[in-house]
N, C-alpha and C positions, 0 to 999 in steps of 0.2 A: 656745434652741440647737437643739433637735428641729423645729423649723419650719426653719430655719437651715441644718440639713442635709439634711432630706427635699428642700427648695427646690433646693437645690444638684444635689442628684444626679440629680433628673430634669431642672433646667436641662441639664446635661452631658451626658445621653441625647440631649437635644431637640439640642443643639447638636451634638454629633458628626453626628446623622442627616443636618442639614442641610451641614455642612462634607463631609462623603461625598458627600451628594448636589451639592452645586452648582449650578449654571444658573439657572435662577429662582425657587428654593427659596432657594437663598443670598441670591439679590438682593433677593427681597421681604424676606427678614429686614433684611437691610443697611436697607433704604427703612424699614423698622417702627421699627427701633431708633434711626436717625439722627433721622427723627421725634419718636418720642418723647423723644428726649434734648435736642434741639432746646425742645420743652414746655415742660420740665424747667427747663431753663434762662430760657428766657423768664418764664413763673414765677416762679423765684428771683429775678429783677430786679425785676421789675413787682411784685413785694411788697413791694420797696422804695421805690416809685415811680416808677420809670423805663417810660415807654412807649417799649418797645422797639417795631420795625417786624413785627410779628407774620408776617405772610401773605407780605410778599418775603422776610424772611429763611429762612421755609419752599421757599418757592417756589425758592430758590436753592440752600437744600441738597438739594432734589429732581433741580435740573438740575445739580449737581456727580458726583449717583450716575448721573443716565441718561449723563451725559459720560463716567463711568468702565467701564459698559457696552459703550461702544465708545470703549475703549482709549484713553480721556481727551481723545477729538476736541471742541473748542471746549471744552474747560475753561478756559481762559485767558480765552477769549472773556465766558463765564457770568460767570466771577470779575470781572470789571471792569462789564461790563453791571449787574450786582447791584450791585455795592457802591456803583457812582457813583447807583444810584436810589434806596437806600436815603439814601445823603449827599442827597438833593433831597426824599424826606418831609420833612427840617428845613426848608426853603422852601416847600412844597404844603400842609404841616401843621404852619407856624409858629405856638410857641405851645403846640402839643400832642407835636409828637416835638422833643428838644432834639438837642444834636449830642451830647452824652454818649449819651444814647440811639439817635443811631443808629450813633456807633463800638459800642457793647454789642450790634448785631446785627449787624453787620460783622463782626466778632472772631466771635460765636458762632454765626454760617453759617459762615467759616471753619474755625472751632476746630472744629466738631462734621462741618463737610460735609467737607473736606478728609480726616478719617481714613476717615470709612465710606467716601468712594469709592478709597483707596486700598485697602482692605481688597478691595473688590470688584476692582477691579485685580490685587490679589496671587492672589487667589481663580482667576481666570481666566490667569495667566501659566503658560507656555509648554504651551498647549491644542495647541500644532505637533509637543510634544516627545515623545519617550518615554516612558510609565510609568515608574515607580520600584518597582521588582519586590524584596518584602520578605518576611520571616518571614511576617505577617502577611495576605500580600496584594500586591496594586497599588497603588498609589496615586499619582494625577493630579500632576505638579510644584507645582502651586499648591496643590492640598490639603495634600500637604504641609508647604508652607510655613505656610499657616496655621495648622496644626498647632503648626507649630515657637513662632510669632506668641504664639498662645493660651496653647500648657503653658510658653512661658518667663515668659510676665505672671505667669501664676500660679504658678507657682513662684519668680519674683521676693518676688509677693504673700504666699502659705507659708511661705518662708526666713526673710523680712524678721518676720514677727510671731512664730515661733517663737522666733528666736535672740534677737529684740528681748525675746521675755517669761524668756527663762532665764539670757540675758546683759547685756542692756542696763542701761549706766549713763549714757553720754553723750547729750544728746538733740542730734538732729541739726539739729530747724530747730523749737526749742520754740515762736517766736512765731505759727507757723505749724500744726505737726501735733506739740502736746506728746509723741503717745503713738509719733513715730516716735523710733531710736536709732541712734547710727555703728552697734552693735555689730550689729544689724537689720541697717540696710546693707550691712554687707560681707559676713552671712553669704547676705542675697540675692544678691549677686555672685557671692560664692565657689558657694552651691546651682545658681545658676541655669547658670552656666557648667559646669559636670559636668552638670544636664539635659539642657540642650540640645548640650555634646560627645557623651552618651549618645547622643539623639536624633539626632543628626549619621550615627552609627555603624551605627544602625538603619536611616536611608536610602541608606546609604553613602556621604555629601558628607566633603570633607576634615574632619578634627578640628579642627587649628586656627583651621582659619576659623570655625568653629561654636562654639569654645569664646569665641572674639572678639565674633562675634554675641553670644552667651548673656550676656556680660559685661554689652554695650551694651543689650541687653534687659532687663537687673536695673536700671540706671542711668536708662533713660528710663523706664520704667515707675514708679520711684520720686518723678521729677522730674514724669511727669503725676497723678498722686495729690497733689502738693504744688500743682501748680497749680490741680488743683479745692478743695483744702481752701481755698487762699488764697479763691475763689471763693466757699464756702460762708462763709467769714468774714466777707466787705465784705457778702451777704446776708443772715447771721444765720442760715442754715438750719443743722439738725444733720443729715438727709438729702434729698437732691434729691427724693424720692418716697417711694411704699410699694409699688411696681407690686409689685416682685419681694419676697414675704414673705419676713422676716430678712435680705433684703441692700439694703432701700432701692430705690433707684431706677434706669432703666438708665443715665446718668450716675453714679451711684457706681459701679455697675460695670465700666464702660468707661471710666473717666477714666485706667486705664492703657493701655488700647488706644491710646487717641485719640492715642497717644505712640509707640506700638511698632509698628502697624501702615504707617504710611508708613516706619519703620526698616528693617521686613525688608524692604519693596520694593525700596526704593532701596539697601538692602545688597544686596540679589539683582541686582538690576540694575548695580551699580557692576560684581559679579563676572563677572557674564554679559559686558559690555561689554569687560572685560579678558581675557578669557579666548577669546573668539570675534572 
């Protein structure tokens, strides 16, 4: 537990510096972490025995982040170019990639490139705009959404294990993640929706909208956690890794992001588009 927390608090150092900072401190992380999650993943199959497409599906969650770098130009592009090559190792290297194997790198260039470059998208939106002039400081539109991104996962994450361990009776998806509970869930809803209304207040954006966000942010973050478990079970892994001491690997860590981070975008953008 003391490896557990030491880990965590200077993870949360590291990470704010670079979430303040931005520009290519951000992005190289973005690229390190998609990376390795990427691994991670690959990994968990292929010890199954599935020879997934190692090198293009790398290859394409590379070119999903540098698309997101400049504002998602030929992502659509990348996305079709990859995956139809990937579907053509089953023909090049019939025999050795089967077509389960190459939908398994298909899915996880998606699954895994899709969120980091939206992360980096959210990170960089409205660079045209104003500061957000606060208690604390300034802070950049998009910093602060990922701000908002990150403490509502985790406070999804906090709410959900807290209330789960002092209230939980019902289990929510036992064949799935026995140790989650309704009574977890709704109390990550309930927590998470007061953070980020809090939050909301601190930057000065509407409440309700934020308390709507917050809610949607307890909900998908709970729903990608269930999606890697289900992952971790057809695998048989108990953690994706050991990178990070006491939290496993950066797929266990990020399996709520991968959920919540194209949420705030497209919730920020749905508002921006209505609004403007």
């Amino acid at each position: 537990m003391l490896t557990r927390i030491i880990t965590g608090v200077i993870g949360i150092a590291i990470a704010a510096l670079i979430i303040q900072t931005g520009g290519l401190a951000f992005e190289f992380a973005a690229f390190a972490l998609a990376m390795l999650a990427w691994r991670e993943y690959d990994r968990a199959f292929s010890q199954q025995g599935e020879h997934l497409t190692s090198w293009l599906g790398l290859l394409g969650i590379i070119n999903l982040l540098l698309s997101a770098r400049h504002e998602g130009l030929g992502m659509t592009a990348f996305i079709t170019f990859f995956v139809l090559a990937i579907c053509l190792q089953t023909v090049f290297f019939h025999g050795k990639v089967t077509f389960r194997g190459a939908a398994l790198s298909a899915v996880g260039m998606l699954y895994i490139g899709l969120p980091f470059a939206h992360l980096i998208l959210l990170r960089n939106f409205g660079q045209d705009m104003p500061q957000l002039v606060t208690s604390l400081g300034s802070f950049e539109p998009g910093c602060a959404l990922v701000w908002v991104m990150f403490i509502g996962t985790w406070a999804s994450d906090s709410f959900a294990y807290f209330v789960g361990s002092a209230l939980g009776r019902h289990k929510l998806c036992p064949s799935i993640s026995p140790n989650k509970t309704i009574e977890g869930a709704v109390g990550a809803v309930v927590g998470t929706t007061l953070t980020i209304a809090a939050l909301g207040a601190f930057f000065g954006w509407p409440l309700p909208l934020m308390a709507v966000l917050g809610a949607l942010i307890a909900v998908f973050a709970t729903v990608g956690d269930l999606v890697e478990s289900v992952a971790k079970r057809e695998t048989g892994i108990k953690d994706s890794g050991n990178i990070i001491p006491g939290h496993g690997g950066v797929w266990d860590r990020f399996d709520s992001v991968l959920f919540t981070a194209p949420l705030v975008y497209y919730f920020t953008m749905a508002y921006y588009l209505l609004t403007h």
